[in-house]
Structure formats: structure tokens, C-alpha cells
Short mmCIF file of the C-alpha atoms (twelve columns), coordinates in Angstrom:
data_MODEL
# 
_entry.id   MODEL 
# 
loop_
_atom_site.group_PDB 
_atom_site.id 
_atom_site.type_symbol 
_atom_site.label_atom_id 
_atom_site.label_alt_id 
_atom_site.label_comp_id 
_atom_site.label_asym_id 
_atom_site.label_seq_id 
_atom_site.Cartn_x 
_atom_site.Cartn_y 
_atom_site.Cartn_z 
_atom_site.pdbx_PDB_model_num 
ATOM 1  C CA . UNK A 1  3.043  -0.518  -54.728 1 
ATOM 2  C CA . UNK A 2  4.883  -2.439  -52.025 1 
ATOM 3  C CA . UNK A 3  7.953  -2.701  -53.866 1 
ATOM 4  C CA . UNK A 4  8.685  0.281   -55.818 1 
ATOM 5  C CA . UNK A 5  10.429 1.986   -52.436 1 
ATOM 6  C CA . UNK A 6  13.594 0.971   -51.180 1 
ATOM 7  C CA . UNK A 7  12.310 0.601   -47.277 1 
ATOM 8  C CA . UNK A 8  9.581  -1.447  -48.611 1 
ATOM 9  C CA . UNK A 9  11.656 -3.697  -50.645 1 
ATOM 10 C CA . UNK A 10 14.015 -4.569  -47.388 1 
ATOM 11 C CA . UNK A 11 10.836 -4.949  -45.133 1 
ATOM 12 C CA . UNK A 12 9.503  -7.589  -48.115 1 
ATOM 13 C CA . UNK A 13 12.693 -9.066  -48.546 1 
ATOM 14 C CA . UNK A 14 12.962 -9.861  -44.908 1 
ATOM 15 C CA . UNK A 15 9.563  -10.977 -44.410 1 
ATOM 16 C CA . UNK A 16 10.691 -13.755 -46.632 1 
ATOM 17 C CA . UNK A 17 13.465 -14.732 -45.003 1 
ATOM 18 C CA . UNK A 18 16.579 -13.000 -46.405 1 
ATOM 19 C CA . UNK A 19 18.822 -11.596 -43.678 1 
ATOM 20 C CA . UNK A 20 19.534 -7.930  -42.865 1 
ATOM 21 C CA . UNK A 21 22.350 -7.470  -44.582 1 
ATOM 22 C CA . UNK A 22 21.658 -8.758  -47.852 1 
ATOM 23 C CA . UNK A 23 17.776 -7.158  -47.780 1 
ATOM 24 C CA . UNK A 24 19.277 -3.781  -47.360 1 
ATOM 25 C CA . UNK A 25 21.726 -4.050  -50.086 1 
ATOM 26 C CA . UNK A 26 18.820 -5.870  -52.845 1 
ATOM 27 C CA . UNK A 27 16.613 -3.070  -51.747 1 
ATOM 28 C CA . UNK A 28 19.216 -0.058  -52.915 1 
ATOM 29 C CA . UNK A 29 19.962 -2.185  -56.193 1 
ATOM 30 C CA . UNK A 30 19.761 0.255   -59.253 1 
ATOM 31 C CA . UNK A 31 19.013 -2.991  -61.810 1 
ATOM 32 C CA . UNK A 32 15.570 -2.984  -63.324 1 
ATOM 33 C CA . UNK A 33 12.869 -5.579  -63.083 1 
ATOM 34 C CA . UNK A 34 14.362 -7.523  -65.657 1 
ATOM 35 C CA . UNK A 35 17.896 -8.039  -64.375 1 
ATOM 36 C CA . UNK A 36 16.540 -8.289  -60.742 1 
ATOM 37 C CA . UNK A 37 14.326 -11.170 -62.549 1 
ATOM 38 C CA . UNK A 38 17.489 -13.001 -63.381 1 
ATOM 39 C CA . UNK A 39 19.068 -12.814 -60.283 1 
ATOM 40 C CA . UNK A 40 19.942 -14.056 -56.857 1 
ATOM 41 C CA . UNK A 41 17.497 -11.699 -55.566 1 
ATOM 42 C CA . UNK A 42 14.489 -13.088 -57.089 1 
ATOM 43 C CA . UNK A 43 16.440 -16.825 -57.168 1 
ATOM 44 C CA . UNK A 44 16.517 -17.363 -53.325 1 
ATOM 45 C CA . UNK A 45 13.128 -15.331 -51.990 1 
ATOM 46 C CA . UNK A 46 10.568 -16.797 -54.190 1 
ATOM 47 C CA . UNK A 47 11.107 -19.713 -55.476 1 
ATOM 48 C CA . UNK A 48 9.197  -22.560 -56.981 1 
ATOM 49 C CA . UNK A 49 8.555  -24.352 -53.627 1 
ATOM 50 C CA . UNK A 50 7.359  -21.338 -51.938 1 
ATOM 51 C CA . UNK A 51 4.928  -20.550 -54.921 1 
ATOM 52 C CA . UNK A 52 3.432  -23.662 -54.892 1 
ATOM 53 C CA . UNK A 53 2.952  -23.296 -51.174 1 
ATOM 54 C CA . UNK A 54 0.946  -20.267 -52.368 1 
ATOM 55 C CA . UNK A 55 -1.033 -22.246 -54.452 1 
ATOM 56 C CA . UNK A 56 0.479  -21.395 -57.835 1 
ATOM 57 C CA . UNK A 57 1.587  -24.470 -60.302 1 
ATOM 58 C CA . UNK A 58 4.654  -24.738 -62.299 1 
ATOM 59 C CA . UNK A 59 4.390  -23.674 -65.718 1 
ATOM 60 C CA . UNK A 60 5.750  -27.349 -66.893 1 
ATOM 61 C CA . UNK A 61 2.958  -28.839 -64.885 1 
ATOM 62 C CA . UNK A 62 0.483  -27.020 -66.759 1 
ATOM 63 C CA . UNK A 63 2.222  -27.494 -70.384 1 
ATOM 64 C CA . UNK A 64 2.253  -31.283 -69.461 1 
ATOM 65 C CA . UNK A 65 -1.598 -30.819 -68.852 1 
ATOM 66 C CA . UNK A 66 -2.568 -29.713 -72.103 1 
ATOM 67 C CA . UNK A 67 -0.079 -31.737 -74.258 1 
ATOM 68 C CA . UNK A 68 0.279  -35.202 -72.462 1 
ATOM 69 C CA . UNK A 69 1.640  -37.027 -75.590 1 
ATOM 70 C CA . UNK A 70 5.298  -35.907 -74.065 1 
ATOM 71 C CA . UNK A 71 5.146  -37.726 -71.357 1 
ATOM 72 C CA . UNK A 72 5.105  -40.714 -73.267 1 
ATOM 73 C CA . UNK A 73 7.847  -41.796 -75.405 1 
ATOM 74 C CA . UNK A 74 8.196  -41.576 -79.525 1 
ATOM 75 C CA . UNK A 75 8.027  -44.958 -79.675 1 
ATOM 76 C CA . UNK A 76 4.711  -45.749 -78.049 1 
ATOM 77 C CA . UNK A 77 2.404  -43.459 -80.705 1 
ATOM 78 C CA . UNK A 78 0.861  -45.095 -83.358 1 
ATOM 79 C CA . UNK A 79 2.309  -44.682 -87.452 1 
ATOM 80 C CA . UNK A 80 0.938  -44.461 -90.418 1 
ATOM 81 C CA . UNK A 81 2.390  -45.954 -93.253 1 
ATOM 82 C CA . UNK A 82 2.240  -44.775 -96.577 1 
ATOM 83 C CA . UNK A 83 0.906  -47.757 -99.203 1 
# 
């Protein structure tokens, strides 16, 4: 795909805003998609702002969606007491 080559990679990386300089060295990086995962490279192109720009949502948002009951606290939920 788009990002397998190294040319690619520095045209993408540009695209989203990283300079020269650091696309061209990210783009000859020898780490795999894991390590690249955890860092700066991945950190500072796409993050969380950008994606939701894109339309994606936050994978708290959604867990918050489906269990709600954690947004409220302990406190608030009814007991049961044992007779």
C-alpha cells in the first residue's frame, strides 16, 4: 500500500505536517509496525484530534456509551441488603 515504501512514507508523513527532515528519517526507520505504533512517529502525525476530525470517535467515548453506570459515582447506585 501507501506506506510499505520508504518514498511513500516521507510523502505521507509530510502531507500531514511533519517537516522534511524528520519525514525522511521516520520513513528509513527499520522498527516494525508495532514499535513505530509506540512512538513519536505515530504520536505527533495522527493523533486523537486529527482522527476525530476524520470522523472517527475515541475508544473511551464509545466504552462510556455502552457502560454509562461509570460515569456516575459508587455511591449513587442502588444496594441490596441482605435480611
Amino acid at each position: 500500500t501507501d506506506w510499505k515504501k520508504p518514498e511513500r512514507k516521507r510523502k505521507n508523513l509530510m502531507r500531514l505536517g511533519i517537516d522534511k527532515d524528520h519525514a525522511y528519517a521516520w520513513s528509513r526507520t527499520r522498527k516494525g509496525g508495532w514499535r513505530i505504533a509506540q512512538s513519536p512517529i505515530l504520536t505527533t502525525t495522527i493523533t486523537l484530534l486529527r482522527l476525530k476530525k476524520k470522523g472517527y470517535q475515541s475508544m473511551l467515548e464509545i466504552y462510556m456509551e455502552l457502560n454509562p453506570s461509570l460515569c456516575e459515582p459508587p455511591y449513587t447506585r442502588p444496594v441490596r441488603t441482605v435480611v
